[in-house]
Backbone as CSV, one residue per row, in Angstrom:
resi,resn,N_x,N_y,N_z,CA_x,CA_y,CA_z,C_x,C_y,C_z
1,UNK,0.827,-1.208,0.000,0.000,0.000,0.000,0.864,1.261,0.000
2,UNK,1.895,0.889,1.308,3.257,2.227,0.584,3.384,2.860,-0.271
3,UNK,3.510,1.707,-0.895,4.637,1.381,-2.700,3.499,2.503,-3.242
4,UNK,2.367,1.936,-3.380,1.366,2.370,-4.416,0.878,4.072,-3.954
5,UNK,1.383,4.462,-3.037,1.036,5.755,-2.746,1.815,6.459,-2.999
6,UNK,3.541,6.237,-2.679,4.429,6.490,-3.268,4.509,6.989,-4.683
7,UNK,4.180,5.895,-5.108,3.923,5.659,-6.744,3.188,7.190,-7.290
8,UNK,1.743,6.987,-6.737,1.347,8.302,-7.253,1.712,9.350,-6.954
9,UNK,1.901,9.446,-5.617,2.451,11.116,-5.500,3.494,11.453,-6.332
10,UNK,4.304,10.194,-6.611,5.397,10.845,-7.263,5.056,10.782,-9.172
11,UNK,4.203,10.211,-9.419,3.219,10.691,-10.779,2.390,11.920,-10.689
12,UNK,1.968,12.309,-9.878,1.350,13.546,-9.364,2.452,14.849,-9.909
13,UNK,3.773,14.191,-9.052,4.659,15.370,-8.326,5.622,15.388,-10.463
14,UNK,5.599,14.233,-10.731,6.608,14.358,-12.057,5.265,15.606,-13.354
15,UNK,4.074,15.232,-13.152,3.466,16.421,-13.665,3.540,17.515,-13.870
16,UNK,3.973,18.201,-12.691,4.266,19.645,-12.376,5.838,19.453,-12.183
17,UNK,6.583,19.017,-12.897,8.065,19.148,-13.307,8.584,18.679,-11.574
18,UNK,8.429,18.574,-10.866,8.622,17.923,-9.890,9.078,16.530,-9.679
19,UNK,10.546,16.178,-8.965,11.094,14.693,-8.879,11.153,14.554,-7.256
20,UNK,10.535,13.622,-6.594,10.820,13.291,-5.230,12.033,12.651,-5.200
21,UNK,12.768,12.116,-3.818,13.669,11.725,-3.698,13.421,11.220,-2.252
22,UNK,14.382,10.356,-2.125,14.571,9.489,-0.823,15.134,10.400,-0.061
23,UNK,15.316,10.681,1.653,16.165,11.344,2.331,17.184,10.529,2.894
24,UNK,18.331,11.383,2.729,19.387,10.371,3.471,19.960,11.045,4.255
25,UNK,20.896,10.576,5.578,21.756,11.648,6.205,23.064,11.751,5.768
26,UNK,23.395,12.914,5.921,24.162,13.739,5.580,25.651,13.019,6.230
27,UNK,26.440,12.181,5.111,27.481,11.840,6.243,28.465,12.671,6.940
28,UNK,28.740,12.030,8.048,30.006,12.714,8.775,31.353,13.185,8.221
29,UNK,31.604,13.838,7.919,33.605,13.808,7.293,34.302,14.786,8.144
30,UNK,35.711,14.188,8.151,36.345,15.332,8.885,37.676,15.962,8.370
31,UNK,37.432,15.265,6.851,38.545,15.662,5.882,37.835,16.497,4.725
32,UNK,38.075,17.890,4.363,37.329,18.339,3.286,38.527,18.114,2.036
33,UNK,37.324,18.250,0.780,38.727,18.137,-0.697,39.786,18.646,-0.904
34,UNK,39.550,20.406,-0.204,41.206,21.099,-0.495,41.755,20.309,0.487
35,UNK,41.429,20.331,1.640,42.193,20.067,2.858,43.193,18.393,2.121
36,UNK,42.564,17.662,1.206,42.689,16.492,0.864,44.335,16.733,0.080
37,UNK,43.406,17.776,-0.900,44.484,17.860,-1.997,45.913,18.307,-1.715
38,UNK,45.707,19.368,-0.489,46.757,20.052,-0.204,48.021,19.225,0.429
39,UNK,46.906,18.579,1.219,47.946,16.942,1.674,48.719,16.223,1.031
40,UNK,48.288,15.701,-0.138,48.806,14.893,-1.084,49.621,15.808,-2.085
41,UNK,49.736,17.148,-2.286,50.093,18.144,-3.155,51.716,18.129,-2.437
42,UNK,51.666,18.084,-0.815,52.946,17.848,-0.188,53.513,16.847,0.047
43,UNK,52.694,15.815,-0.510,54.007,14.723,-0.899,54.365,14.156,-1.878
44,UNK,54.387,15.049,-2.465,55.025,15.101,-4.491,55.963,16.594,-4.015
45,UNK,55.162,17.640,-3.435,56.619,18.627,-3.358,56.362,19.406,-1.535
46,UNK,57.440,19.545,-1.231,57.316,19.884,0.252,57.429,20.934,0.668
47,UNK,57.524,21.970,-0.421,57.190,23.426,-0.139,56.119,24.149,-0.919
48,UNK,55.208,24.463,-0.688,53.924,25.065,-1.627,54.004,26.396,-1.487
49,UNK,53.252,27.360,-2.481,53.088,28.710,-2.441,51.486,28.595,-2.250
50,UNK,51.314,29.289,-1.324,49.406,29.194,-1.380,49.137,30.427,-1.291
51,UNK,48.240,30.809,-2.167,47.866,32.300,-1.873,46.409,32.037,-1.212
52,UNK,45.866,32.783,-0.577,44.378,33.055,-0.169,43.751,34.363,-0.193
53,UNK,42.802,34.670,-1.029,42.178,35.594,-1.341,41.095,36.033,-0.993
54,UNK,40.772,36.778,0.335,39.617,36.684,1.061,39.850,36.057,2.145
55,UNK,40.888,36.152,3.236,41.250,35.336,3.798,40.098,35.732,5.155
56,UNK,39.611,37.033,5.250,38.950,37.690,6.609,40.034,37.109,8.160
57,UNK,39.494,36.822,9.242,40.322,36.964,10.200,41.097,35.693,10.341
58,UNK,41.124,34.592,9.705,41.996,33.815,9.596,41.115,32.517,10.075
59,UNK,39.697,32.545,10.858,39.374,31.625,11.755,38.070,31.296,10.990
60,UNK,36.874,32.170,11.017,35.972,32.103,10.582,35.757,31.392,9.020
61,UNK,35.324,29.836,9.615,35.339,29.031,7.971,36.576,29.364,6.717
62,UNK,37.514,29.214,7.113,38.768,28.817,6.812,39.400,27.549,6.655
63,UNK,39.195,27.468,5.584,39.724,25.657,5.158,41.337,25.881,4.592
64,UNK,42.027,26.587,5.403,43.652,26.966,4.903,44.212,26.656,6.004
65,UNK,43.576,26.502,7.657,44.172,26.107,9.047,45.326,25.468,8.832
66,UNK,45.262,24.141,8.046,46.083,23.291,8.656,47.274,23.482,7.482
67,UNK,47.504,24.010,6.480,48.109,24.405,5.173,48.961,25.221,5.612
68,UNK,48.524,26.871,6.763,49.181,28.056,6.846,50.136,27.378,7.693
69,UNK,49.952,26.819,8.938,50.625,26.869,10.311,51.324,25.585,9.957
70,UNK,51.596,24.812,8.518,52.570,24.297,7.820,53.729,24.832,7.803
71,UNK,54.808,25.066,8.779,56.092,26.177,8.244,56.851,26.057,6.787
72,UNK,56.680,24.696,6.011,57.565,24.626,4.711,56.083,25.363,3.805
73,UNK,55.006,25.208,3.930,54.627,26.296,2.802,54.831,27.420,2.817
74,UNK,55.041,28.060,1.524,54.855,29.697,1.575,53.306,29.980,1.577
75,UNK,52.880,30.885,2.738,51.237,30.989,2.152,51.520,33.260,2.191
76,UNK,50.621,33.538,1.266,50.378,35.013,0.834,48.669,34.934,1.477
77,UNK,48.625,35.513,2.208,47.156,36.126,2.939,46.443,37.302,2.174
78,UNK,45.709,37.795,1.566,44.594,38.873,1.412,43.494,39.438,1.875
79,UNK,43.661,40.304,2.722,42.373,40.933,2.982,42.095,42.319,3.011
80,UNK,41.216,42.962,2.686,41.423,43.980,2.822,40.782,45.150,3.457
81,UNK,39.738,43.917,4.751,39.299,44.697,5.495,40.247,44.959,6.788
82,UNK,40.406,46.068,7.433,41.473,46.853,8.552,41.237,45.817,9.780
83,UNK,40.302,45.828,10.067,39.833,45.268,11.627,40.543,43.026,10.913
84,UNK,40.096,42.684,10.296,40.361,40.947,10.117,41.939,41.307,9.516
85,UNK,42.654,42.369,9.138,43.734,42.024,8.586,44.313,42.186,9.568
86,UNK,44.275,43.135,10.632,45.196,42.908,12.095,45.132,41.853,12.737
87,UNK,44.185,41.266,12.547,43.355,39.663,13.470,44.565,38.584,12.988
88,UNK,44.728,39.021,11.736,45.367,37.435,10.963,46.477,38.316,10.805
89,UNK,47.206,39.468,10.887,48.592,39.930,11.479,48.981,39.083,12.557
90,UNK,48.032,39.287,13.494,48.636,39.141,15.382,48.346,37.686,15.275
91,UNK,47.467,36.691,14.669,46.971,35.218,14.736,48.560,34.616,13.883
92,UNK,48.899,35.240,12.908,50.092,34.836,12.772,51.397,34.944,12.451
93,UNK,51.515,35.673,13.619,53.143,36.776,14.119,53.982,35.843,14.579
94,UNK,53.809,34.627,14.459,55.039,33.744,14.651,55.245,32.714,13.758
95,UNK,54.926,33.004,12.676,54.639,32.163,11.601,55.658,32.747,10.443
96,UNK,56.902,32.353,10.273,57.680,33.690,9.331,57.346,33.240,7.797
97,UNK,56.457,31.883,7.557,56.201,31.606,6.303,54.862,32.249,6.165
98,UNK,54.227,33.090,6.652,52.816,33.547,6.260,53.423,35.160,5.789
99,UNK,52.582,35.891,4.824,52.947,37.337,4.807,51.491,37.742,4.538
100,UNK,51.210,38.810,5.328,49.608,39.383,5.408,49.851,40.409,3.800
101,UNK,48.366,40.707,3.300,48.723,41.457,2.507,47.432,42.416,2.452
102,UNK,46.932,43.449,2.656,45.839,44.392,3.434,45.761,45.239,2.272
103,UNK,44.811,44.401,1.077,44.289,45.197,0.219,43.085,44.375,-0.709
104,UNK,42.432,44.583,-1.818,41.258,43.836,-2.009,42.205,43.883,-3.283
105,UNK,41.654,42.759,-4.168,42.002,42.156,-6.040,41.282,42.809,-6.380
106,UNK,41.542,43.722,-7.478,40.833,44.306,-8.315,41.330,44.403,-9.883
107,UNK,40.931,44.855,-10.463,41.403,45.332,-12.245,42.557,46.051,-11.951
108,UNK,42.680,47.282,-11.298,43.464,48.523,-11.548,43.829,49.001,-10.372
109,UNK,45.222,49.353,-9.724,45.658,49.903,-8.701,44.836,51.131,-8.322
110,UNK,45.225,51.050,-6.326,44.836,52.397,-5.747,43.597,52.051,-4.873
111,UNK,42.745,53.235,-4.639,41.691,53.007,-3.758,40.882,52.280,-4.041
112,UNK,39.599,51.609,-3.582,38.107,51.165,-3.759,37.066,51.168,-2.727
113,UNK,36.224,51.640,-2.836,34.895,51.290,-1.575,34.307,49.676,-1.881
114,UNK,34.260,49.550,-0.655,33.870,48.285,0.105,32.639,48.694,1.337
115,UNK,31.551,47.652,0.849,30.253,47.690,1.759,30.040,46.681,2.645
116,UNK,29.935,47.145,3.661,29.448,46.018,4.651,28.253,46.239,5.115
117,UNK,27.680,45.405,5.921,26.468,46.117,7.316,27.148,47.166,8.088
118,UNK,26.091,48.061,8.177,26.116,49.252,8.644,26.450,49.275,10.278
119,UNK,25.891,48.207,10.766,26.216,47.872,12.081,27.504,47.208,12.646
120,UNK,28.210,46.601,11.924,29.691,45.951,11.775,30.619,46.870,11.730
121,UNK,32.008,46.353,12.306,33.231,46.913,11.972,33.643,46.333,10.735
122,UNK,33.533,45.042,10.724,33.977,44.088,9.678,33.066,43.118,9.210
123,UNK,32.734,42.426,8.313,31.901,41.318,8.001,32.332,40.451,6.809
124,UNK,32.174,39.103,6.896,32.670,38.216,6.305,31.714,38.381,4.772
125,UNK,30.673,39.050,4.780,30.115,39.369,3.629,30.728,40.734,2.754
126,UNK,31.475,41.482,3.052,31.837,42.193,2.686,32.129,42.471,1.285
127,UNK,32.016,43.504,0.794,32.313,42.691,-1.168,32.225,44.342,-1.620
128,UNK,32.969,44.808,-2.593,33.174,46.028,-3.468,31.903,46.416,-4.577
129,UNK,30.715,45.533,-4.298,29.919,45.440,-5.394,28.449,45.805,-4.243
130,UNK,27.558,46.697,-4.122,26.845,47.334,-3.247,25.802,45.619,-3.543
131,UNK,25.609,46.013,-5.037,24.392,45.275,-4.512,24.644,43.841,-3.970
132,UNK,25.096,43.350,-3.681,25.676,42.083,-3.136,24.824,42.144,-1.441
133,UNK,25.394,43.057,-0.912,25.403,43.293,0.630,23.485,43.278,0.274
134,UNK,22.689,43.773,-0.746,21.492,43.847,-0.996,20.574,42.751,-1.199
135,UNK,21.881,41.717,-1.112,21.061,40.626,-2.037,20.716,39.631,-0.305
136,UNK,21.030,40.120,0.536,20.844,39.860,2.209,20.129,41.006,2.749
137,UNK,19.373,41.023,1.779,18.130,41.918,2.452,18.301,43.148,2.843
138,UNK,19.134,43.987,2.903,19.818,44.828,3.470,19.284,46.454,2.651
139,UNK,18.403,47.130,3.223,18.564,48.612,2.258,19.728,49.217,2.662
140,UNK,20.135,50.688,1.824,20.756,51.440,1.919,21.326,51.967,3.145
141,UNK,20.340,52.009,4.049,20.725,52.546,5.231,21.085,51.731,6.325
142,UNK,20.964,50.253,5.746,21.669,49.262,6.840,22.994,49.175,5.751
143,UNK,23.860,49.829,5.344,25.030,49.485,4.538,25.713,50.707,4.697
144,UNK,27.061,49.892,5.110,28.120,51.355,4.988,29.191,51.025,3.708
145,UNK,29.949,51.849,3.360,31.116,52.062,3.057,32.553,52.411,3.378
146,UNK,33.587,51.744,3.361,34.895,52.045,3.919,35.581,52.230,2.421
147,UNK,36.603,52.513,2.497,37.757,52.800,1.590,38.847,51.745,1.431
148,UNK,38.815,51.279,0.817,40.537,49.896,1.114,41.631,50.490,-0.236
149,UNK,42.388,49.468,-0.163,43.910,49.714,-1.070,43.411,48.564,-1.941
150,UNK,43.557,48.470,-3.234,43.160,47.929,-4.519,44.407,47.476,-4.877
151,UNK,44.709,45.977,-5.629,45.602,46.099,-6.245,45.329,44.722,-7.572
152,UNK,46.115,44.785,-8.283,45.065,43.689,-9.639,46.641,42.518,-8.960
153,UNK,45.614,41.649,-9.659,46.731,40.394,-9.539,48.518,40.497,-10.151
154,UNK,48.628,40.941,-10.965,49.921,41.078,-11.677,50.636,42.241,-10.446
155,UNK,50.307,43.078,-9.623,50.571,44.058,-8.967,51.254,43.356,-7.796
156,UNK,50.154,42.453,-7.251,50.080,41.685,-5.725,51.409,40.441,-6.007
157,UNK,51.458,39.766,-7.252,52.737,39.144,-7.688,53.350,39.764,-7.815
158,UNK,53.817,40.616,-8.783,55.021,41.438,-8.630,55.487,41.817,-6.567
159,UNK,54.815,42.300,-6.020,54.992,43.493,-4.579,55.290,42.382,-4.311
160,UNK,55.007,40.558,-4.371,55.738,39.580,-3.294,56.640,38.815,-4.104
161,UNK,56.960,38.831,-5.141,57.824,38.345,-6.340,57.468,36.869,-6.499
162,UNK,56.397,36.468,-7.100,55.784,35.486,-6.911,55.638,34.935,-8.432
163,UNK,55.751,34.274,-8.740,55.918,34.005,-10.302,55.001,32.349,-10.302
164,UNK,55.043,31.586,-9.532,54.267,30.166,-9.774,53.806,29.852,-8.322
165,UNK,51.930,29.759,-8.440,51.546,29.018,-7.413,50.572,28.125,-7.432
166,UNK,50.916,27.453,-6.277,50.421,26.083,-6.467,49.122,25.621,-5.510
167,UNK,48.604,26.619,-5.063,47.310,26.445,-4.309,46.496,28.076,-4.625
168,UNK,45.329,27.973,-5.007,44.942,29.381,-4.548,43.399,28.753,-4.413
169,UNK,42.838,29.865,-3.396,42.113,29.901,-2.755,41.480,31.420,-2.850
170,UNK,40.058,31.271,-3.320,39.509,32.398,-3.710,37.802,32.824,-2.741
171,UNK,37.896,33.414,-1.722,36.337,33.682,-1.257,36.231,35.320,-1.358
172,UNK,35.646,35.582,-2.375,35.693,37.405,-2.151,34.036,37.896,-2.396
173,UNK,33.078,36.539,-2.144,31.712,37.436,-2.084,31.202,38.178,-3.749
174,UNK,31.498,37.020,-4.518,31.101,37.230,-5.480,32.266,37.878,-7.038
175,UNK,33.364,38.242,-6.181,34.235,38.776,-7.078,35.001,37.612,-7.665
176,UNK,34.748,36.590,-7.319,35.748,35.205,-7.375,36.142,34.949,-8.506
177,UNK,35.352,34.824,-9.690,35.900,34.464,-11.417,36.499,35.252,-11.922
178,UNK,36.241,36.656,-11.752,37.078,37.642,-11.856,38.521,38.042,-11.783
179,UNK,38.540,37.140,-10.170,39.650,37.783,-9.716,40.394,36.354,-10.396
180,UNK,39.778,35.084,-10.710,40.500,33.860,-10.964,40.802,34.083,-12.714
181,UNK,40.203,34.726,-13.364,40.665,34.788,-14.363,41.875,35.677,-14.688
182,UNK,42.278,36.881,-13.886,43.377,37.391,-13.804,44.658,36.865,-13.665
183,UNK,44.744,35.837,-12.721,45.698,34.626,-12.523,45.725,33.882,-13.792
184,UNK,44.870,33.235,-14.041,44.693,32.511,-15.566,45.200,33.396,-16.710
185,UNK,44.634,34.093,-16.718,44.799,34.915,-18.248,46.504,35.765,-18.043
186,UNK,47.310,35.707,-16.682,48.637,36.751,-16.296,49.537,35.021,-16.648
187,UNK,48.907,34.028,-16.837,49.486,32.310,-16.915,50.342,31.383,-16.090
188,UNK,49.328,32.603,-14.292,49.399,31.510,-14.001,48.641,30.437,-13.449
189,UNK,48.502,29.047,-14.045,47.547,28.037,-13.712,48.272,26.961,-12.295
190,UNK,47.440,27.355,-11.247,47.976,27.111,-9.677,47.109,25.478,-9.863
191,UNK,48.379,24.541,-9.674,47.849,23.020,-9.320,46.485,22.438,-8.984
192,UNK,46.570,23.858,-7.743,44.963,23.440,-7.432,43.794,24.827,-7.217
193,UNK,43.230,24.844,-7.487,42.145,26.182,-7.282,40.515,25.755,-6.844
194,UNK,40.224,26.320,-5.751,39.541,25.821,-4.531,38.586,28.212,-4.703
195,UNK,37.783,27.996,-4.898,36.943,29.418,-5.171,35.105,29.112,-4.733
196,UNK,34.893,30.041,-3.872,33.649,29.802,-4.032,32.341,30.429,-4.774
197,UNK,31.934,29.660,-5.631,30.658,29.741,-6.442,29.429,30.081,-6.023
198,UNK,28.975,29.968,-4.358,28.034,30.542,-4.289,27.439,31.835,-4.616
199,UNK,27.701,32.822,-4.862,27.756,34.130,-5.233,27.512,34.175,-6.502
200,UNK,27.925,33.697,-7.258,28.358,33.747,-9.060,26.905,33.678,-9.742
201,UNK,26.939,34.610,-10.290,25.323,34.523,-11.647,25.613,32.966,-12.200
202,UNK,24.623,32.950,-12.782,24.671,31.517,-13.733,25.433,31.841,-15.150
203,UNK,25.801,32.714,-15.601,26.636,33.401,-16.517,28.111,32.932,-16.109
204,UNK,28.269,33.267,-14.993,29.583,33.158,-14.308,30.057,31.821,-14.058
205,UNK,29.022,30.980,-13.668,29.762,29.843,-13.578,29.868,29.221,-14.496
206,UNK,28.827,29.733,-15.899,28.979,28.537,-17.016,30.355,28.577,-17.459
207,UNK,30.961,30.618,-17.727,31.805,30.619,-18.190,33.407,30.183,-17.462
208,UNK,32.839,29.877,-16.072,34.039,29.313,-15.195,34.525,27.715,-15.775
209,UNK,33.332,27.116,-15.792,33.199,25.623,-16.172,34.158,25.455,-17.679
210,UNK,33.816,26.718,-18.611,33.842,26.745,-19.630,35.929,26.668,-19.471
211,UNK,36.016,27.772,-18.935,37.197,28.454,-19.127,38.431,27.589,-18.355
212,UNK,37.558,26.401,-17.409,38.556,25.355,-16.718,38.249,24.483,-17.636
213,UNK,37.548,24.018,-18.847,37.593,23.245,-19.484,38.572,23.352,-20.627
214,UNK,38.771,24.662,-20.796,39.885,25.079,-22.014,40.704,24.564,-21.494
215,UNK,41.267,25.036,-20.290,42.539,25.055,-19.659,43.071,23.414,-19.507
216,UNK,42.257,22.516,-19.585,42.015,21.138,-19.556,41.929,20.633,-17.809
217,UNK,41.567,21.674,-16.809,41.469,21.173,-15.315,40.457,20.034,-15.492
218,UNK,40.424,19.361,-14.717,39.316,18.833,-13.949,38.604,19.219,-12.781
219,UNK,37.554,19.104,-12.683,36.926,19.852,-11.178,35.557,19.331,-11.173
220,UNK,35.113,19.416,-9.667,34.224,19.024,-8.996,33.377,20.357,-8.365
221,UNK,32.259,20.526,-8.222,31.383,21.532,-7.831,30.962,21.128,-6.243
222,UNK,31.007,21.566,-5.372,30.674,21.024,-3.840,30.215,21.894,-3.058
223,UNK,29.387,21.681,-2.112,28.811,22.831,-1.205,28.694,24.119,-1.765
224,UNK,29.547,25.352,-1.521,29.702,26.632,-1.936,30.471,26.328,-3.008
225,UNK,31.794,25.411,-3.315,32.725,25.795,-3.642,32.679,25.092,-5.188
226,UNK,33.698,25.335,-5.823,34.496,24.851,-6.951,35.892,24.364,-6.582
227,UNK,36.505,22.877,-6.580,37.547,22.345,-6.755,38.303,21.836,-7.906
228,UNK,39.565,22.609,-8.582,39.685,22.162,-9.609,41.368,21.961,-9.483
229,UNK,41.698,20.965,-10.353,43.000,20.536,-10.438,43.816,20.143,-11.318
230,UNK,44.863,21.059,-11.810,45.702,21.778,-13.034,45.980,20.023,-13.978
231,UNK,45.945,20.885,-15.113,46.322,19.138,-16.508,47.282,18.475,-15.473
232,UNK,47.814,17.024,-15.587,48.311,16.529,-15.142,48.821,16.244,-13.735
233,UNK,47.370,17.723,-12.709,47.822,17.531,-11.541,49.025,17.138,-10.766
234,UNK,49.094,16.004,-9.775,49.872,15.800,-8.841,51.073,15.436,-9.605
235,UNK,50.929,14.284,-10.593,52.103,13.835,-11.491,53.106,14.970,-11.913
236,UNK,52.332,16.035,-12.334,53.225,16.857,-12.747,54.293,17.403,-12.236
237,UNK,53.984,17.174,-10.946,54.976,18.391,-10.126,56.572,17.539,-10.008
């Protein structure tokens, strides 16, 4: 009798473009994919360059923990809000392989406004693009503006003399393909690239999909994120 009720609702439900599904739970893990890759990335080579882009205070949903406080990687930090870039200054002032870098990715050197909640010093939503902060419900008058230091990718390599890397990590609240195609298109293609997609128009990700397919990556789409991993990956190195 189940079966047969089953049955229809879900003839009912396929009518109106509708597919049911079984529920399952959600398994446990306590290893995520970068966290995976980055592992295995160090034992093919034992010093990495990792950049992180959007790093905010170093703590808050940060899948770079166990990567930074690695002393043989080199990791490059980005942020370019004042209040989280002192946080992840002082969080890691004994770390001589980390270097903070207190400015936002952009196209073109120099200033930019950046919006947050109006009620915040800092916020992990933060993003150079107003309506973003809008798209969380937010009018005008719950949104402020600060001022940060801008700098385009070719700028931020050059200021740390950085020529090949092999992890990057992209959360900037929507600026993410943007800022990943700058790396791509300046040539350089980082082993592994870990960016999150939640934010991204459907424009954006086709042409992400598109533009890691040229490149010949492979990648996987997960939770927020995009995981992708350079032609010949690990072998290569």
């Amino acid at each position: 009798m189940r079966k047969k009720i089953n049955y229809i609702i879900g003839k009912l439900s396929a009518r109106f473009g509708y597919r049911l599904m079984p529920s399952y739970k959600v398994p446990h893990c306590t290893l995520g994919i970068l966290e995976f890759g980055i592992n295995y990335l160090n034992t093919k080579k034992s010093s990495l360059t990792i950049i992180q882009i959007g790093a905010f205070d170093g703590e808050i949903l940060d899948p770079l923990v166990g990567a930074i406080k690695d002393d043989n990687n080199q990791i490059l930090l980005v942020e370019p809000q004042p209040g989280p870039y002192k946080l992840l200054v002082k969080r890691y002032s004994e770390y001589p392989n980390v270097t903070v870098e207190n400015s936002a990715i952009t196209e073109k050197d120099g200033q930019i406004d950046m919006y947050l909640p109006a009620n915040m010093e800092s916020s992990p939503k933060a993003s150079i693009d107003q309506s973003h902060l809008k798209s969380f419900a937010l009018d005008d008058s719950d949104i402020k503006k600060i001022s940060v230091n801008a700098l385009s990718v070719k700028s931020l390599l050059d200021n740390h003399g950085l020529r090949e890397v092999d992890v990057l990590q992209i959360d900037t609240e929507g600026q993410d393909f943007n800022i990943l195609c700058q790396f791509l298109d300046s040539g350089v293609c980082p082993s592994i690239i870990n960016l999150e997609i939640l934010h991204l128009s459907k424009k954006d990700r086709m042409d992400l999909r598109r533009k890691l397919d040229d490149l010949g990556y492979q990648y996987v789409e997960y939770g927020w994120d995009i995981f992708a991993l350079r032609p010949g990956g690990f072998d290569a190195l």
